[in-house]
DRENGUMI-830106 format. One line per field, with one value per atom (N, C-alpha, C): residue number from 1; residue in three letters; chain; atom name; y, x, z. Coordinates in Angstrom, 1 decimal. Each point is the difference from the previous one (the first is absolute). Layout:
nr: NUM;...
rest: ALA;...
kette: A;...
atom: CA;...
py: Y;...
px: X;...
pz: Z;...
//
This chain:
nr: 1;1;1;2;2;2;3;3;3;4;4;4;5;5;5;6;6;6;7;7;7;8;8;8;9;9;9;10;10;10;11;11;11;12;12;12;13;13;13;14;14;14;15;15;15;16;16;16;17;17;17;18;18;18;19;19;19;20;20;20;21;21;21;22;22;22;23;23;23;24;24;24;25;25;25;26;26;26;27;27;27;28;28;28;29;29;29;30;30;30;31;31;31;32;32;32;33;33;33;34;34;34;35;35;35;36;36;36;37;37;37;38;38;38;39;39;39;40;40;40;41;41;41;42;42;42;43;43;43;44;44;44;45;45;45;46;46;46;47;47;47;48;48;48;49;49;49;50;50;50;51;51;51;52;52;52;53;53;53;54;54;54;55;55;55;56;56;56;57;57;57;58;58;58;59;59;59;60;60;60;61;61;61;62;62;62;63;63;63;64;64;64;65;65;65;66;66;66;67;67;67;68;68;68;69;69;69;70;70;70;71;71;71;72;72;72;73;73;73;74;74;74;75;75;75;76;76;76;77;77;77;78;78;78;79;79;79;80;80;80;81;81;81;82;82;82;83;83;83;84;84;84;85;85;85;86;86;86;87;87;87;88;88;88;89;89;89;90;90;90
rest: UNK;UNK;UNK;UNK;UNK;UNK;UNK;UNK;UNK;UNK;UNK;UNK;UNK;UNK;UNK;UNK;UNK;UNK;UNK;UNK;UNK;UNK;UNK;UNK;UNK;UNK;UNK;UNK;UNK;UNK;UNK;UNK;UNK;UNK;UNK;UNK;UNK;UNK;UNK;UNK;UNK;UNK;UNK;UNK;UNK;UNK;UNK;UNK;UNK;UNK;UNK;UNK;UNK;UNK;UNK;UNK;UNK;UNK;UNK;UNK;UNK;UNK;UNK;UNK;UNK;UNK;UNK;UNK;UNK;UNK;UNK;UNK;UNK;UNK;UNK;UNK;UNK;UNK;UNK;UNK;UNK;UNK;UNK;UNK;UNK;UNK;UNK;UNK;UNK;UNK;UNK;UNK;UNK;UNK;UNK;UNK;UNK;UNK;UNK;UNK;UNK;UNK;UNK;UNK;UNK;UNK;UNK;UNK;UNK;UNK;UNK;UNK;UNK;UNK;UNK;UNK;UNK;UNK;UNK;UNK;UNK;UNK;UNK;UNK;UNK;UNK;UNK;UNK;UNK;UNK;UNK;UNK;UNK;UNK;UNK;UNK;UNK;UNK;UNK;UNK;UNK;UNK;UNK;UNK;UNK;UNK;UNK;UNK;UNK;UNK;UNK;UNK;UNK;UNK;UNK;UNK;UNK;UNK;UNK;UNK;UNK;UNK;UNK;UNK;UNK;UNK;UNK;UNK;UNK;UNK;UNK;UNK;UNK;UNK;UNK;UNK;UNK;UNK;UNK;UNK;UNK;UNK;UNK;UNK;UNK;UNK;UNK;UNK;UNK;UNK;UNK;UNK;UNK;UNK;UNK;UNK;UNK;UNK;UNK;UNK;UNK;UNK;UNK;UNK;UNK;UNK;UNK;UNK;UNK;UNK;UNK;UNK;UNK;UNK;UNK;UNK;UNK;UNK;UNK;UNK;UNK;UNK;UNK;UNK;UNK;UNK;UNK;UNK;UNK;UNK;UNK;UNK;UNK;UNK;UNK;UNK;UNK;UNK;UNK;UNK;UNK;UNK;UNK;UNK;UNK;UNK;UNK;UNK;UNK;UNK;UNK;UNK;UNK;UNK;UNK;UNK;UNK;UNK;UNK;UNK;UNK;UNK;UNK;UNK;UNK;UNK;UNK;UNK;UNK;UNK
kette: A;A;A;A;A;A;A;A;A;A;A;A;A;A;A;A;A;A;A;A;A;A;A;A;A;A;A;A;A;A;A;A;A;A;A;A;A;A;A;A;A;A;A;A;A;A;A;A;A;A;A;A;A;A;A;A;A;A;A;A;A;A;A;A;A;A;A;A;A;A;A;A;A;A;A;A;A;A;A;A;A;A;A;A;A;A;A;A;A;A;A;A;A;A;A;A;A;A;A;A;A;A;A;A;A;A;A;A;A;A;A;A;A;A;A;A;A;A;A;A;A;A;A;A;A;A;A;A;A;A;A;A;A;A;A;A;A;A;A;A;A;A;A;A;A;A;A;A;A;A;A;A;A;A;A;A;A;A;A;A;A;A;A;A;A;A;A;A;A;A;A;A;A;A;A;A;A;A;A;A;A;A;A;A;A;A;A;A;A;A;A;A;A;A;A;A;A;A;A;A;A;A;A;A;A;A;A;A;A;A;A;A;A;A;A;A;A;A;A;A;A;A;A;A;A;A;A;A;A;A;A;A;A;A;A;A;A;A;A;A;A;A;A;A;A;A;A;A;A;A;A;A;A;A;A;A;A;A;A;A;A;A;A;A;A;A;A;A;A;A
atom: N;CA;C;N;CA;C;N;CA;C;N;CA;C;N;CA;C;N;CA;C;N;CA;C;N;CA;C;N;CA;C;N;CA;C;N;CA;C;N;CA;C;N;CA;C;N;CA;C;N;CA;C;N;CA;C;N;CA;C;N;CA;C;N;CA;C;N;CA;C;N;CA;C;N;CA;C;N;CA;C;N;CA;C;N;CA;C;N;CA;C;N;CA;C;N;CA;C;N;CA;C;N;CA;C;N;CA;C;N;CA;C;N;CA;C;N;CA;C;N;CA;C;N;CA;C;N;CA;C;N;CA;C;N;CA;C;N;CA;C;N;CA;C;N;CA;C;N;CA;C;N;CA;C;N;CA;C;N;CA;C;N;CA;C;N;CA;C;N;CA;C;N;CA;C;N;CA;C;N;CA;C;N;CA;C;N;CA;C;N;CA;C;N;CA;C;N;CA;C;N;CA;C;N;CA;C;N;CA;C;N;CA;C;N;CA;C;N;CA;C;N;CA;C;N;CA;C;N;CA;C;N;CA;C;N;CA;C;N;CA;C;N;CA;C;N;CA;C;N;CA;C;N;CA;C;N;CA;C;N;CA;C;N;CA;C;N;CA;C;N;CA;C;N;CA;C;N;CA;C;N;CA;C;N;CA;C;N;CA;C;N;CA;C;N;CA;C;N;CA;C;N;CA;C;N;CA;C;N;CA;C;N;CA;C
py: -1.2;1.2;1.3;0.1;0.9;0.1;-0.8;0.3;1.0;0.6;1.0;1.0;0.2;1.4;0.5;1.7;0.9;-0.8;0.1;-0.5;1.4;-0.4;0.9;-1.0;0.9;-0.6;-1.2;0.9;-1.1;-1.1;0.4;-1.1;-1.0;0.3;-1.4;-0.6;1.2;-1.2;-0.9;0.3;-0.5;-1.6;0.0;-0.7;-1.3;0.4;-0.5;-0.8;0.6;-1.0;-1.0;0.4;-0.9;-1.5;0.8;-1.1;-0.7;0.3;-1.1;-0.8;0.6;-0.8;-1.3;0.2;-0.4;-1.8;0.9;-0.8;-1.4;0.9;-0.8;-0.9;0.1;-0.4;-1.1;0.6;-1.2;-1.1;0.2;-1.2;-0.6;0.5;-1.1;-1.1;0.7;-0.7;-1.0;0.1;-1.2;-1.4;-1.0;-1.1;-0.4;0.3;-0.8;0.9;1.4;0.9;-0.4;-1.1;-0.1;-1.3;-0.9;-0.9;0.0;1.1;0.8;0.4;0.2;0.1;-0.9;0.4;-0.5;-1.5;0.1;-0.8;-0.5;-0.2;-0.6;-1.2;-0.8;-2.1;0.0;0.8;-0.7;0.0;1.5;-0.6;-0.7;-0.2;-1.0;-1.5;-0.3;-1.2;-0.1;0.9;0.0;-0.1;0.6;-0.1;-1.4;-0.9;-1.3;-0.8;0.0;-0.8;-0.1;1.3;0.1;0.6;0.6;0.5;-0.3;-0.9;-0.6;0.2;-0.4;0.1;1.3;0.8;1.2;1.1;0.5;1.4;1.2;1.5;0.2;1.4;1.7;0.6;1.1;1.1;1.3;1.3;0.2;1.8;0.9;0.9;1.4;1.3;0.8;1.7;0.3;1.0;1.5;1.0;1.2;0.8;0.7;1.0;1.2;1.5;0.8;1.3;0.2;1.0;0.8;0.9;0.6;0.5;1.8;1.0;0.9;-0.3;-1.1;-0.3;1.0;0.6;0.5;-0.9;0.3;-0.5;-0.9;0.4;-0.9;-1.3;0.1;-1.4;-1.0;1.0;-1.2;-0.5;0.9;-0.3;-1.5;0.2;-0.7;-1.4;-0.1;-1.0;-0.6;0.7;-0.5;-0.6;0.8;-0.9;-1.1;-0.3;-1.3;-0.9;0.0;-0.8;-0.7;1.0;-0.2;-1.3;0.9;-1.1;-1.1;-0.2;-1.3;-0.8;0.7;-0.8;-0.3;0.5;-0.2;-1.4;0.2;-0.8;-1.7;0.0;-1.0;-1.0;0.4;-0.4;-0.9;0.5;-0.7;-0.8
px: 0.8;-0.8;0.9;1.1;0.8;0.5;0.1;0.4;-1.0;-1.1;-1.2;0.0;1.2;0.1;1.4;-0.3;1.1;1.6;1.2;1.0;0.7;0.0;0.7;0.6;0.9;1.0;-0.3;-1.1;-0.4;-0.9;-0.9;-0.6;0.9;1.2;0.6;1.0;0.5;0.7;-1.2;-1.0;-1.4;-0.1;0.1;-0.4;1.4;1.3;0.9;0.3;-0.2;-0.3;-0.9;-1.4;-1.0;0.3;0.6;0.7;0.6;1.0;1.3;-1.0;-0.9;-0.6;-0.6;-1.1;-0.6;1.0;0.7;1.4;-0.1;0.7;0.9;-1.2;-1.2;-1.3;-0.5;-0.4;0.3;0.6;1.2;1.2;0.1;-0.2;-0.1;-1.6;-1.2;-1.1;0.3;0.6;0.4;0.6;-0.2;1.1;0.5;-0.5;1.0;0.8;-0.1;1.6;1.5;-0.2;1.3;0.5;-0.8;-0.1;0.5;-0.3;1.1;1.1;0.4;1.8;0.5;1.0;0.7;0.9;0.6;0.5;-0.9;-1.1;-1.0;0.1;-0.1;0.3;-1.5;-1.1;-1.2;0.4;0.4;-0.1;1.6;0.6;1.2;-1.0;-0.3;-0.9;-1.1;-0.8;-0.5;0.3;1.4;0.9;0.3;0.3;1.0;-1.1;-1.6;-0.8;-0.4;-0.4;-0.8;0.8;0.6;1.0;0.0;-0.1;0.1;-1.5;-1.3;-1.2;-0.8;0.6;-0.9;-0.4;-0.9;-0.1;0.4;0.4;-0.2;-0.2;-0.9;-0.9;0.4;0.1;0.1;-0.4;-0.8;-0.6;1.0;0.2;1.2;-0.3;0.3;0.0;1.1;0.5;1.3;-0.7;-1.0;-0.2;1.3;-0.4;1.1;-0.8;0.1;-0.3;-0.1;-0.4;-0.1;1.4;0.4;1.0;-0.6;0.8;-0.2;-0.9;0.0;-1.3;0.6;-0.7;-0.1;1.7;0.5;1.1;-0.8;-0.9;-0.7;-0.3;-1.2;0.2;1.4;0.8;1.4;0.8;-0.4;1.0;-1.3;-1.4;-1.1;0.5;0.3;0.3;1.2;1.0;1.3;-0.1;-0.8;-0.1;-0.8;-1.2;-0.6;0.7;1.0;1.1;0.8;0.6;0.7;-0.7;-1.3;-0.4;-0.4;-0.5;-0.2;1.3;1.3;1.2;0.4;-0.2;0.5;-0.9;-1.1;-1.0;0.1;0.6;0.2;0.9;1.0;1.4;0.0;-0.7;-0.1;-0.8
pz: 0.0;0.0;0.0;0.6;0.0;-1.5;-0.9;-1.4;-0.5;0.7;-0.7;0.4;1.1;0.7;-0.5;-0.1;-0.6;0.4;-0.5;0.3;0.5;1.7;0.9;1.0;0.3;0.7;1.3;0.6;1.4;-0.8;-1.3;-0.2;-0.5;-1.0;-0.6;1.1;1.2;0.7;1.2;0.0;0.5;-0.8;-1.5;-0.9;0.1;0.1;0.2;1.2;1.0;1.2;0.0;-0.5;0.2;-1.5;-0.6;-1.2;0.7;0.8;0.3;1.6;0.8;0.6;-0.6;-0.6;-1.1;-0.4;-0.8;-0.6;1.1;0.9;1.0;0.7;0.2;0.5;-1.0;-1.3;-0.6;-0.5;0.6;-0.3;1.4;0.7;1.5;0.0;-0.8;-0.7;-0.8;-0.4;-1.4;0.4;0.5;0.5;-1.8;-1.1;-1.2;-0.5;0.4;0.0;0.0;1.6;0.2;-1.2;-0.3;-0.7;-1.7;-0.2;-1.5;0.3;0.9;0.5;-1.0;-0.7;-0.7;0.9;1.5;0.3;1.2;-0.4;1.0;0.4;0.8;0.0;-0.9;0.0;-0.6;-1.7;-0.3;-1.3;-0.7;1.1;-0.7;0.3;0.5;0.4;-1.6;-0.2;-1.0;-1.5;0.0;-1.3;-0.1;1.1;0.0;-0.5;0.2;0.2;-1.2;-0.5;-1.5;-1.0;0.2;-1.1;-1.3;-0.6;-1.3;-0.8;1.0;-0.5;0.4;1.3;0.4;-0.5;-0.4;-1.0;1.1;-0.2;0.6;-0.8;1.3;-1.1;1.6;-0.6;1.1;-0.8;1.1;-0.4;1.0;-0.9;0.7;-0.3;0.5;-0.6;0.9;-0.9;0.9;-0.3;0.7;-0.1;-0.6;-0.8;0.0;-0.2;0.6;0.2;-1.3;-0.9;-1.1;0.0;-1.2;0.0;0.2;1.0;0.9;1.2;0.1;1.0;1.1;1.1;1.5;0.6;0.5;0.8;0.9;1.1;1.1;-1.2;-1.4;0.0;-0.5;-0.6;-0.3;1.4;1.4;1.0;0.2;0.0;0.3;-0.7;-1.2;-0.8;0.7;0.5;-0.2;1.3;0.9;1.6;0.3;-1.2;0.2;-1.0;-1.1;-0.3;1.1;0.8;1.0;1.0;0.3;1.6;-1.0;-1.3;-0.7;-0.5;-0.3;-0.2;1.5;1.2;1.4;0.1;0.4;0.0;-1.2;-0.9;-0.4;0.0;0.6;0.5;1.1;0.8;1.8;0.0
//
């Protein structure tokens, strides 16, 4: 909802907090998050088992800001990359 209101300072760093809450809220929601970790035991388990016959199918997006976008949304973009590359690691 805040994407409908004028872009001022207290609203985009308003919008930026509640992003990285958000973020970080919904990745503690998720239990098959941790499970795409690239060095996960589940999906080395999964590779060994099916590998040869398993299909396999992923939906993705990288937002990216527009070019001159507002500063608050590129810092916005670059801080929920961050807590989503932190967040996938661990």
């Amino acid at each position: 909802m805040l994407d409908y209101v004028p872009d001022i300072p207290v609203i985009e760093v308003l919008n930026i907090v509640i992003s990285v809450v958000v973020a970080v809220g919904a990745y503690e929601g998720l239990d098959q998050i941790p499970v795409m970790n690239p060095g996960s035991s589940w999906l080395a388990d999964l590779n060994q088992k099916n590998a040869a016959t398993a299909g396999y199918h992923a939906i993705s997006s990288d937002y990216r800001p527009a070019e001159g976008a507002p500063l608050a949304r590129v810092a916005r973009d670059r801080v929920t990359d961050l807590v989503f590359r932190k967040a996938g690691t661990t």
